[in-house]
C-alpha positions in Angstrom: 14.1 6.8 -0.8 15.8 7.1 2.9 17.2 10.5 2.0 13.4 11.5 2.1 12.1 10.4 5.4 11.6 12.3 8.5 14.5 12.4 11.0 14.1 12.4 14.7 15.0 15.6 16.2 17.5 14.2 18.2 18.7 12.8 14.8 18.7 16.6 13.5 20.7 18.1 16.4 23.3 15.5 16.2 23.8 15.6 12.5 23.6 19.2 12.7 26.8 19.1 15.0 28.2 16.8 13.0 27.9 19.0 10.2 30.3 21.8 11.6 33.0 18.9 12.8 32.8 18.0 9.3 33.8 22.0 8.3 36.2 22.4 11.3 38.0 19.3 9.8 38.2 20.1 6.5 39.5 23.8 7.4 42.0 21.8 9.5 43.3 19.4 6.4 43.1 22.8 4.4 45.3 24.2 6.6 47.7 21.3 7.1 48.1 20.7 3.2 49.5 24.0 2.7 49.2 25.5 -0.7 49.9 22.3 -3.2 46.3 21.0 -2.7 43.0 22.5 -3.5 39.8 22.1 -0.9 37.8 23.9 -3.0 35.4 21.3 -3.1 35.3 19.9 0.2 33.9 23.3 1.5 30.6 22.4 -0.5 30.0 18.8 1.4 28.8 20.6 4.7 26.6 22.5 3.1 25.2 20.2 0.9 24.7 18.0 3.8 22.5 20.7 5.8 20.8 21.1 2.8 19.6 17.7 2.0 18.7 16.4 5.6 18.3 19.9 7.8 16.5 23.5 7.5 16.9 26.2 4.8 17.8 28.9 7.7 21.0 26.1 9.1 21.8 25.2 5.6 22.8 29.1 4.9 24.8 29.3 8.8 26.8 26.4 7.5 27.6 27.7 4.0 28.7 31.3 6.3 30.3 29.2 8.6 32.3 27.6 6.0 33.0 31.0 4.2 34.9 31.5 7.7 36.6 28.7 8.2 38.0 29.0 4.0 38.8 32.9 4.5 40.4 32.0 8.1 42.0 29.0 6.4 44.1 31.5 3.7 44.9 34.1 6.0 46.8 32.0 8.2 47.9 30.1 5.2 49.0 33.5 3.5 47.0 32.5 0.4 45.0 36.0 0.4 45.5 38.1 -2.6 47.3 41.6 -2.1 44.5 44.0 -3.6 41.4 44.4 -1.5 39.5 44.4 -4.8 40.5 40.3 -5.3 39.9 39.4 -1.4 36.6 40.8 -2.2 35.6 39.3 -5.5 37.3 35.3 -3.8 34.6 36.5 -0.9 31.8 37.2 -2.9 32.3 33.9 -5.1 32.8 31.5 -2.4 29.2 33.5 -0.5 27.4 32.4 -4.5 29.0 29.6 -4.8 28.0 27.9 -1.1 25.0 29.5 -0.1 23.6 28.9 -3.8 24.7 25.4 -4.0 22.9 24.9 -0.4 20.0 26.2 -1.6 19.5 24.3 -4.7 20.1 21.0 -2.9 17.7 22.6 -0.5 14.4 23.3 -3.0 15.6 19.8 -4.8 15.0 17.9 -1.9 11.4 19.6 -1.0 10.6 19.2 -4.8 11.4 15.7 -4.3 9.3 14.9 -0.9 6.4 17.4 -2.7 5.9 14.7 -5.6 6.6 11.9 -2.9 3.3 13.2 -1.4 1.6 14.1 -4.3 2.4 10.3 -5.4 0.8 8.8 -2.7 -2.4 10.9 -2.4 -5.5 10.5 -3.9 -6.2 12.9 -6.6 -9.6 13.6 -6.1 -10.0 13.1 -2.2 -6.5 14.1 -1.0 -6.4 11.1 1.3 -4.0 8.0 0.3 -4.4 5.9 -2.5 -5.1 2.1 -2.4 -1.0 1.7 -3.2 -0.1 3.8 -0.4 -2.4 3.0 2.3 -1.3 -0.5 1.7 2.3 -0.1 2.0 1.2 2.3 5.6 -1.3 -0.8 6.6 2.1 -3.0 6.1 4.3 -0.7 8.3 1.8 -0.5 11.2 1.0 -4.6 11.3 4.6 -4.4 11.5 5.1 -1.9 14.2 2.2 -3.3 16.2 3.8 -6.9 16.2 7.3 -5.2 17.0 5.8 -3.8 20.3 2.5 -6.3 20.9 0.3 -3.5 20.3 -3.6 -3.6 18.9 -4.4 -2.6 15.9 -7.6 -2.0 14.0 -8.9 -1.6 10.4 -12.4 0.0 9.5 -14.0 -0.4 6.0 -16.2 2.4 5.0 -18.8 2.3 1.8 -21.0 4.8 0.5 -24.9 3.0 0.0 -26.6 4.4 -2.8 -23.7 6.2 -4.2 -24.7 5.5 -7.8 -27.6 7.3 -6.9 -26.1 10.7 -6.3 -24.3 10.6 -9.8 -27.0 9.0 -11.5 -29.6 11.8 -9.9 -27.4 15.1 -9.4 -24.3 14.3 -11.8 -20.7 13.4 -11.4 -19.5 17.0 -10.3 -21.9 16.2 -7.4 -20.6 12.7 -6.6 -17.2 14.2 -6.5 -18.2 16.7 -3.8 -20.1 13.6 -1.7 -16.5 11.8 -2.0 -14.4 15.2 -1.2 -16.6 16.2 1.8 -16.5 12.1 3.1 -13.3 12.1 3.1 -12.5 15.7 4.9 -14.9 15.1 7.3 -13.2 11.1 8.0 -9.5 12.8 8.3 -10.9 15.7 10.5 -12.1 12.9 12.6 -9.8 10.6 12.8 -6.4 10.9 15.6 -3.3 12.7 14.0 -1.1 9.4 14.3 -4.5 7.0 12.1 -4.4 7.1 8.9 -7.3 7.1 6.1 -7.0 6.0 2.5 -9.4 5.5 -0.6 -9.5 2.0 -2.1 -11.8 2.4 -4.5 -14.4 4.4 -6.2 -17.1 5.0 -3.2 -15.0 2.9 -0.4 -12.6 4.1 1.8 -10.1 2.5 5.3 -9.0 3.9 8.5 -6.3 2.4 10.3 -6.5 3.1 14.0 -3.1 2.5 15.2 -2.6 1.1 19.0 -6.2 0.6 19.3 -8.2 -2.0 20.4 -12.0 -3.0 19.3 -13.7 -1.4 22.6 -11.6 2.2 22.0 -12.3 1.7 18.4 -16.4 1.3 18.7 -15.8 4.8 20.5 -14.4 6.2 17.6 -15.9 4.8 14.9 -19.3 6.1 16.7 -18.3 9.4 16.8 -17.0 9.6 13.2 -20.5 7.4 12.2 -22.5 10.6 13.9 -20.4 13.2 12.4 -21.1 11.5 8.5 -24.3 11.1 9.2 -24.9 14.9 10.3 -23.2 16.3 7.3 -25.5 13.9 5.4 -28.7 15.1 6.7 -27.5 18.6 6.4 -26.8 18.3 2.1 -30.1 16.1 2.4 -27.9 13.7 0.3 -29.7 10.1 -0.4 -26.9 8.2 0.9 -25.9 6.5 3.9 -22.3 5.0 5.6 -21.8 1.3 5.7 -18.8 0.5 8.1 -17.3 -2.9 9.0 -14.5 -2.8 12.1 -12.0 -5.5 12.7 -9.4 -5.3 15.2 -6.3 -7.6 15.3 -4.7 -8.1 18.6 -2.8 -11.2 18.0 0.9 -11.2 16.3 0.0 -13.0 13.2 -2.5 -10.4 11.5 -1.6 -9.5 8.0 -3.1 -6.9 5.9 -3.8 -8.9 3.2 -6.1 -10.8 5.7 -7.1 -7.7 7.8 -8.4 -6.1 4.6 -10.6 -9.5 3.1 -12.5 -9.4 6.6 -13.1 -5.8 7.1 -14.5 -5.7 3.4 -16.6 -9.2 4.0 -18.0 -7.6 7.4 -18.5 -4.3 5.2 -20.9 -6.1 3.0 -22.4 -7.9 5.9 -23.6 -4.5 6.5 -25.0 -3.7 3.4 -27.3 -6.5 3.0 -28.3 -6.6 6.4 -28.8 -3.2 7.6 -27.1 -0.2 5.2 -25.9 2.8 7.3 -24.8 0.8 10.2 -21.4 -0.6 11.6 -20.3 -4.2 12.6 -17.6 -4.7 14.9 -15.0 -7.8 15.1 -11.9 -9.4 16.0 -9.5 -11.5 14.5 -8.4 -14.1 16.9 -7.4 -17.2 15.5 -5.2 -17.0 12.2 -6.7 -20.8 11.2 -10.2 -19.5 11.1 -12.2 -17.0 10.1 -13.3 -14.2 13.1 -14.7 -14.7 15.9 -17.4 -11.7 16.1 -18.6 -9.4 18.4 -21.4 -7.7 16.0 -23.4 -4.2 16.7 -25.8 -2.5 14.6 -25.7 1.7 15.3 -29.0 3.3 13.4 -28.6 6.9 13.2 
């Protein structure tokens, strides 16, 4: 939903502008209308707005600000009651009334992007699930044909897992996939992203990032693993397959097949190593540029 995504700061500060023009105008109609028409309710759009698309703290200045611009609005208007007990109680109500209404909007729309998230993670791993890193692998082959940019997908499988539930239990092989996957998003740039497509298997999408950069990272991240392996003396190992796309007709679809066939590659060849390649030509398979890493 487009109400949920991130807007640029730049984005915020206008909007937030345009947020008290909106109040300042609606005081003004207020004003102009005299008496015979109520803007009870336009008070609440400003507000409202701040809430959905800006900060708590801004969302409760523009409710005040718009308490200000109503109370102004009425005393110029001579709409204010005579007792000082009834200018306090319209006061008080229109303080509820805004700031609450802000508020609520406000803890909707975080409930909302909470269960976004929540929807797209992996329950057991916290990373993305196969759905979502799909859609993300979509929006990045995008981007990177938008602006001629490299991009590169790494396949990651766990030899032997079977092993570690067959030998230690499940609990165990849930711990092996938890600590996989922290120690692969600790790893990985802020901008990448990692997902889990299946039961031991797992993608990294290194965004803007061609196959030399990429056989930097994927050589740190391949030491890293297998450190934390030899240190839970866990009978398992990491088979990685690399493909970069740096052409404009890469797809994920087709990104995906190779990076999982090269994946394999590994794992009859040599398990716990990595094979690098690059998709060149969109009428044939991959040209390859292959390396074995034994740590």
């Amino acid at each position: 939903m487009p109400i949920l995504l991130q807007l640029p700061k730049s984005v915020k500060v206008i909007l937030g502008m345009g947020v008290l023009l909106l109040s300042i105008l609606i005081g003004y109609f207020d004003w102009k209308s005299g008496s015979d028409f109520s803007f009870s309710l336009f008070y609440i759009i400003p507000p409202s707005i701040a809430a959905w698309f800006l900060a708590r703290n801004y969302t409760i200045f523009v409710s005040v600000f718009n308490i200000i611009i109503w109370q102004w609005v009425d005393i110029v208007s001579n709409r204010i009651p005579q007792s000082l007990p009834e200018n306090i109680w319209n006061l008080a109500s229109r303080l509820v009334i805004l700031v609450f209404v802000g508020l609520l909007l406000h803890s909707l729309r975080n409930a909302l992007e909470r269960e976004k998230v929540l929807s797209s993670k992996d329950d057991l791993t916290n990373v993305l699930n196969a759905r979502s890193f799909g859609n993300r692998l979509d929006d990045e082959l995008a981007r990177a044909i938008r602006y001629s940019r490299p991009l590169t997908l790494a396949f990651l499988d766990i030899d032997d897992f079977k092993l570690v539930n067959d030998t230690y239990g499940h609990k165990v092989g849930d711990q092996v996939l938890q600590e996989m996957a922290d120690v692969m998003s600790q790893s990985i740039r802020k901008n990448d992203a990692i997902g889990r497509l299946g039961g031991d298997e797992f993608s990294i999408i290194l965004i803007e990032t061609g196959l030399a950069e990429a056989r930097s990272i994927i050589t740190s991240l391949q030491k890293t693993i297998n450190d934390v392996i030899k240190a839970n003396n866990w009978p398992i190992s990491i088979s990685i397959g690399v493909i970069s796309c740096v052409m404009m007709y890469c797809d994920s679809d087709r990104l995906i097949h190779f990076a999982d066939q090269i994946m394999y590659s590994v794992k009859e060849d040599s398990k716990g190593s990595v094979k690098y390649a690059s998709l060149v030509n969109v009428n044939s398979d991959t040209n390859y540029w292959e390396e074995e890493n034994h740590v």
